[in-house]
VOGU-723662 format. One record per atom (N, C-alpha, C, CB): z, y, x. Coordinates in steps of 0.001 Angstrom, whole numbers, plus 500000, padded with zeros to 6 digits. Last residue first. Glycine has a CB too. Layout:
BEGIN
ZYX
...
This chain:
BEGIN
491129531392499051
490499532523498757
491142533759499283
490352532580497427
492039529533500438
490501529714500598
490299531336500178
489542528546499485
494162528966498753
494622529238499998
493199529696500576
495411527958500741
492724528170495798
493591529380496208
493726529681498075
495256528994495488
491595525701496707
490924527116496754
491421528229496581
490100527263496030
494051524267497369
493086524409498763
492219525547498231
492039522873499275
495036524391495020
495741524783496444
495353525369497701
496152523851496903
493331522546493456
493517523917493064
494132524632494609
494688524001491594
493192520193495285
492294521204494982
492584522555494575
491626520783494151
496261519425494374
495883519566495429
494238520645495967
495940518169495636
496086519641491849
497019520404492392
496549520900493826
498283519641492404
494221517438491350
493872518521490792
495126519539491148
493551518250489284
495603515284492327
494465515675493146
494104517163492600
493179514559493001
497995514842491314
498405515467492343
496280516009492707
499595514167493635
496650514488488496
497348515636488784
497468515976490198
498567515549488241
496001511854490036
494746512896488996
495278513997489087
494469512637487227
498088510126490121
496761510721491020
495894511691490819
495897509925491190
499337510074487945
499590511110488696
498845511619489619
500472510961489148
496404510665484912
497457509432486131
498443510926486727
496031508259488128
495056512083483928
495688510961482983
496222510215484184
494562509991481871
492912514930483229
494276514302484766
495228513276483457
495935516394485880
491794516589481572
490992515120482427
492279514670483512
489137515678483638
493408518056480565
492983516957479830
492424515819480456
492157517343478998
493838520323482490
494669519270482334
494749518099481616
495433519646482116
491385521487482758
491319520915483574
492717519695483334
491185521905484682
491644522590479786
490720521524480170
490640520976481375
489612521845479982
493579524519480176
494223522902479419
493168522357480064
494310522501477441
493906526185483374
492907526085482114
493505524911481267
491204525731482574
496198526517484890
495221526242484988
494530525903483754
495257525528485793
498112528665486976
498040528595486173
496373528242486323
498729529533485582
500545528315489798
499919528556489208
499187528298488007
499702528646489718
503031527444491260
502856529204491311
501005529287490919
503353530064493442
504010525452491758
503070525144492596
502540526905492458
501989523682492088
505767525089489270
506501524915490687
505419525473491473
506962523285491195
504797526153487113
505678526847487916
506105526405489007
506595527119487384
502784523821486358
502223525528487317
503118525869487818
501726526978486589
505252521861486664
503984521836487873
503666522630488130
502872521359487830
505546522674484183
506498522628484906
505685522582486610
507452521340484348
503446522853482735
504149523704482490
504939523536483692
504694523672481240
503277519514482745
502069520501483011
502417521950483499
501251520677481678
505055518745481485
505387518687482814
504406519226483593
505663517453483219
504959519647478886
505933520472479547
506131519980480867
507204520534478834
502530518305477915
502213520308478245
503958520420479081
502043521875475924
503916515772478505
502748515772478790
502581517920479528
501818515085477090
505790516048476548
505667515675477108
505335516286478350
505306515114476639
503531516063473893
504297517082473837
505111517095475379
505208516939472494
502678513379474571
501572514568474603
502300515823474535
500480514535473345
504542511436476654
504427511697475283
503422513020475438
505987511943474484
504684508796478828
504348510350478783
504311510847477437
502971510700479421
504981506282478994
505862506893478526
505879507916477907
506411507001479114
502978504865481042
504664505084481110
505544505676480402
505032505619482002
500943505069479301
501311503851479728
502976503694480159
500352503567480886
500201507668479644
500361507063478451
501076506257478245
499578506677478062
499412507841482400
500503508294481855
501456507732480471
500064509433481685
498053505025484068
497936505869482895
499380506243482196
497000505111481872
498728504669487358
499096504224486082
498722505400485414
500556503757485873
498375505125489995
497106505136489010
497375504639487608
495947504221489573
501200505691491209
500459506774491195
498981507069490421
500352506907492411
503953504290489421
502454503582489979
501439504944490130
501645502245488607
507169504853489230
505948505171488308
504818505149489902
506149507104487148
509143504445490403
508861503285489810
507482503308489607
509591503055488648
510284506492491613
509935505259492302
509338504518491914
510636504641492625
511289507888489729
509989507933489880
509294506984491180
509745509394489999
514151507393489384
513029506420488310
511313506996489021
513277507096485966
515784508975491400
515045507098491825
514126506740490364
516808505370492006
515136511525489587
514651511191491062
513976509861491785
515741511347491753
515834510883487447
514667511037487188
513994511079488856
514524512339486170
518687510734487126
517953509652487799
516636510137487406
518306508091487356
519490512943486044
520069513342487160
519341511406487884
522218513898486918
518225513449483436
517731514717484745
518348513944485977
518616516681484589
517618510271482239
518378511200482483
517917511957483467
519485510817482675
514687508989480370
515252509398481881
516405510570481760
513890510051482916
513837509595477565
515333508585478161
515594508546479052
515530507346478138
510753510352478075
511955510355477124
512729509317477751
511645510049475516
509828512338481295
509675510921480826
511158510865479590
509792509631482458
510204514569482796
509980514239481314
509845513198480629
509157514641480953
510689513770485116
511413514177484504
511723514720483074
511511514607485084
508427512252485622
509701511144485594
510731512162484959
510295510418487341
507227514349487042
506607513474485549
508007512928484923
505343511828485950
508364515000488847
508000516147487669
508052515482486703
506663516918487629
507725512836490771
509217513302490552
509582514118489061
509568514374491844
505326512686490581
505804511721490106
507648512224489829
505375510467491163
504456514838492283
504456514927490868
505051513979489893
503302515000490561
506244514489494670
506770515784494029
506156515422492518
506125517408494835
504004512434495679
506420512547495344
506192513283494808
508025513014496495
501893513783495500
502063513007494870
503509512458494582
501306512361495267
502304515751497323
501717516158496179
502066515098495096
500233516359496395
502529514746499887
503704515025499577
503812515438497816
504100516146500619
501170510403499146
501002512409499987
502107513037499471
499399513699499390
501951508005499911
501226508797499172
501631510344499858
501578508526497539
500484505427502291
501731506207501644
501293507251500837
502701506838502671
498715501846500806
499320503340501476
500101504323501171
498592504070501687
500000498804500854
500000500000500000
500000501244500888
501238500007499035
């Protein structure tokens, strides 16, 4: 298994903290769990969910991104990649 990037802890950490029934204070070791190509859906993610870890991501990462780019991100891979892009053209620009 390769290691995942720092984009990818941090989103799995985010996710896990919306995840329903994770307590705030294990949402740290539960994101151990969550599979970086698992479909959100799949773990839990609820669509309401879903906009508040979206929400939570712009504010950590200090930005703001269209819904439609957040409709196509259904893993964490997907988010961290679309964080990760967004990052690289902010810092570009």
């Amino acid at each position: 298994m390769s290691e995942l990037t720092a984009t990818q802890r941090a989103i799995r950490i985010i996710v896990a903290q919306h995840l329903p029934g994770v307590p705030t204070d294990r949402a740290t070791s539960y994101a151990d769990r969550i599979h970086v190509n698992t479909p959100l859906s799949h773990i839990g993610l609820t669509d309401g969910a879903y906009v508040a870890a979206t929400l939570a991501i712009e504010a950590a990462y200090g930005f703001d991104l269209p819904d439609e780019l957040w409709e196509g991100a259904k893993t964490v891979a997907d988010i961290a990649a679309l964080v990760d892009r967004y990052a690289s053209a902010e810092a570009a620009a």
